[in-house]
C-alpha positions, -999 to +999 in steps of 0.1 A: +198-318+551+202-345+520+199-380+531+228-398+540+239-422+509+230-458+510+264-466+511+263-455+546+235-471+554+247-507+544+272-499+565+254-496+592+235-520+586+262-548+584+277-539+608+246-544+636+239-574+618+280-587+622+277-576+662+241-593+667+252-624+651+288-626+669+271-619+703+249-649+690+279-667+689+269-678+653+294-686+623+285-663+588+279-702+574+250-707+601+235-672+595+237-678+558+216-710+562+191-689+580+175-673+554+188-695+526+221-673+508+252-683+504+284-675+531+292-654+501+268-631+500+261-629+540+299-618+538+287-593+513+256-579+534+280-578+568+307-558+546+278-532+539+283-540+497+253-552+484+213-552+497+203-579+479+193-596+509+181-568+529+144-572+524+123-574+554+116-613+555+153-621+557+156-592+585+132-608+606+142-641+602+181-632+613+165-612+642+143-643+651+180-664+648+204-639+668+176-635+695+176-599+694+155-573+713+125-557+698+145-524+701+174-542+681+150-555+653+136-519+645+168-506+646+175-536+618+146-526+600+148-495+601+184-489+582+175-517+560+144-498+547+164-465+546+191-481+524+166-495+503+148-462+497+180-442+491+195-469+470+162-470+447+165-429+439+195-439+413+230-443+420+259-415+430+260-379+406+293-389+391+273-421+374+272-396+339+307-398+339+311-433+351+336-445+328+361-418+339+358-426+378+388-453+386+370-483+400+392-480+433+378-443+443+343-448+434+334-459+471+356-427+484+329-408+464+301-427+482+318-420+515+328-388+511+289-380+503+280-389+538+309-369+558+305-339+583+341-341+587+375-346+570+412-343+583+433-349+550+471-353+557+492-347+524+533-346+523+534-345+484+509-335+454+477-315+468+438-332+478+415-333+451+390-309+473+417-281+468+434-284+435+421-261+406+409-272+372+444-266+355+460-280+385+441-311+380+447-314+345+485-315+348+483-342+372+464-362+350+488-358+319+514-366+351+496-395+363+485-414+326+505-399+297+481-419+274+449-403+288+425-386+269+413-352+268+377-362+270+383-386+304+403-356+317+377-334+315+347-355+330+372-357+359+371-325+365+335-328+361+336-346+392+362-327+410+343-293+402+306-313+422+334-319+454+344-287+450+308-272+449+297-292+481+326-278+495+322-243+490+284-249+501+291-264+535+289-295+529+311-307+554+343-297+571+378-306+562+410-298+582+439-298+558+478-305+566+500-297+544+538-307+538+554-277+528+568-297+501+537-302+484+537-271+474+569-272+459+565-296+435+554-273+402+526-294+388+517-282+352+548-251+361+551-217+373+517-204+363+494-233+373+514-232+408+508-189+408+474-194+406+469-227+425+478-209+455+455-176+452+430-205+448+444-221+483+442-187+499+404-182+490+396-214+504+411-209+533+385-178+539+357-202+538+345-208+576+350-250+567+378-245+552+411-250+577+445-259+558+478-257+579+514-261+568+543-284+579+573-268+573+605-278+560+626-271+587+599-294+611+617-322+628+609-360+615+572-365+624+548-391+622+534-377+590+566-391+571+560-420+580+523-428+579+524-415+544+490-394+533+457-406+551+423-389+552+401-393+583+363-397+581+337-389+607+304-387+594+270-375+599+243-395+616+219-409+591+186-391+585+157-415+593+175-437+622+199-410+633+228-434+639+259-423+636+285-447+616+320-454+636+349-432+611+372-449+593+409-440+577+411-436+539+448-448+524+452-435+490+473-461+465+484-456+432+469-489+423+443-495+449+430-481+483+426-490+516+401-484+542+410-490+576+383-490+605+395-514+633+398-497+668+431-500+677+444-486+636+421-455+641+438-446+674+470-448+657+458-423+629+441-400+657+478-402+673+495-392+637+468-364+631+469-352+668+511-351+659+508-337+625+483-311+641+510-300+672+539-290+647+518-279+621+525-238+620+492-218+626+464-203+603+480-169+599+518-178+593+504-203+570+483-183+549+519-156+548+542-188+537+515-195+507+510-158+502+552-156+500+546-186+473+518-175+452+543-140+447+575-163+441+556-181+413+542-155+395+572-132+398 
């Protein structure tokens, strides 16, 4: 298996070092004074964005603060060296095409490279993972009238690596689908014929699960949660801890990631929801087989 991307590991990482120092019953300000950064950039190593205190001096001396076990400190050392190490082989694949990536989704990317699992609950427009090149490029045109051909095709670029670790295994993903979604006739009748032959094939791969909610389903959580994707990842590869999952809100100007307890038991609830009313695999593979037909008649 591919390591597990840094991003993960930071994480992880900021995380243990948020519980240790809590249980410690010291402030970020204290911690920061500890090894001589600002509250800044503690905040920043806790949050699992940067590394740029992560070296093995400033470990030891927060371990040495918070008290912590010896099991605890090579736990600490441990991810801090393996986000070091995967950090240092070069940044994420979509880096040639940087300038195309929208700042807001380019730590999706990072996550998404670390996931064994996604649900993905969609009432309008299709996920990225399952929308075909032409698809893609009507949504764009959609999306940013003034976009250009070349940034259009370097995000398909991207799409078409998801796509690829898709159809390899990757990971899995559970997909519900609004029957509406469907409905809406991005790029017209023959982008939509063929976008949902492509929706059938994927649904033959053995990861692959997408599920319709149809019209006629009562009002459901779904409708009011708007879409959500839920992560659960893999453990990482050299301390084989496994990072809590967290809730991904797509925004049309930003994101939102959403990990706190009590907000992931309220997705789980929506999913488990979405997931009861949901019709199953085999009338939903006949309602987008009745589709594909209706748009290409």
């Amino acid at each position: 298996m591919a390591a597990v991307g840094s991003t993960l590991a930071r994480r992880t990482l900021g995380r243990q070092l948020n519980m240790m120092r809590e249980r410690a019953r010291i402030n970020q300000a204290q911690a920061a004074r500890i090894i001589g950064i600002s509250p800044q950039t503690m905040g920043r190593l806790e949050d699992g964005l940067s590394l740029r205190s992560a070296n093995d001096l400033f470990m030891n001396a927060l371990c040495d603060g918070y008290r912590v076990s010896d099991e605890e400190r090579r736990t600490i050392l441990a991810l801090a060296s393996e986000a070091r190490v995967i950090g240092k082989q070069g940044g994420g694949w979509w880096r040639a095409h940087a300038d195309a990536v929208l700042y807001h989704f380019e730590y999706y990317l990072h996550l998404e490279e670390s996931v064994r699992q996604l649900m993905i609950w969609r009432h309008a427009l299709l996920p990225g993972l399952l929308q075909t090149p032409e698809y893609r490029r009507a949504l764009a045109w959609t999306e940013d009238p003034q976009i250009s051909p070349e940034t259009i095709e370097k995000r398909i670029e991207i799409a078409r690596h998801r796509w690829t670790r898709l159809e390899e295994g990757a990971f899995t993903i559970n997909v519900f689908l609004s029957e509406a979604a469907l409905r809406d006739e991005v790029g017209g009748r023959g982008v939509m014929a063929e976008q949902m032959e492509h929706l059938l094939t994927r649904m033959e791969l053995p990861n692959v699960s997408i599920r319709l909610v149809p019209f006629d389903a009562r009002h459901h959580l779904g409708s009011t949660t708007g879409p959500f994707v839920f992560l659960e990842f893999s453990e990482l590869s050299f301390t084989k801890l496994i990072e809590p999952p967290l809730v991904y809100v797509e925004g049309f100007v930003g994101d939102l990631y959403l990990e706190r307890e009590a907000e992931l038991s309220r997705y789980r609830y929506a999913a488990k929801e979405i997931d009861r009313i949901a019709l199953d695999h085999n009338e939903s593979r006949l309602r987008i087989l009745r589709l594909a037909k209706e748009y290409g008649a």
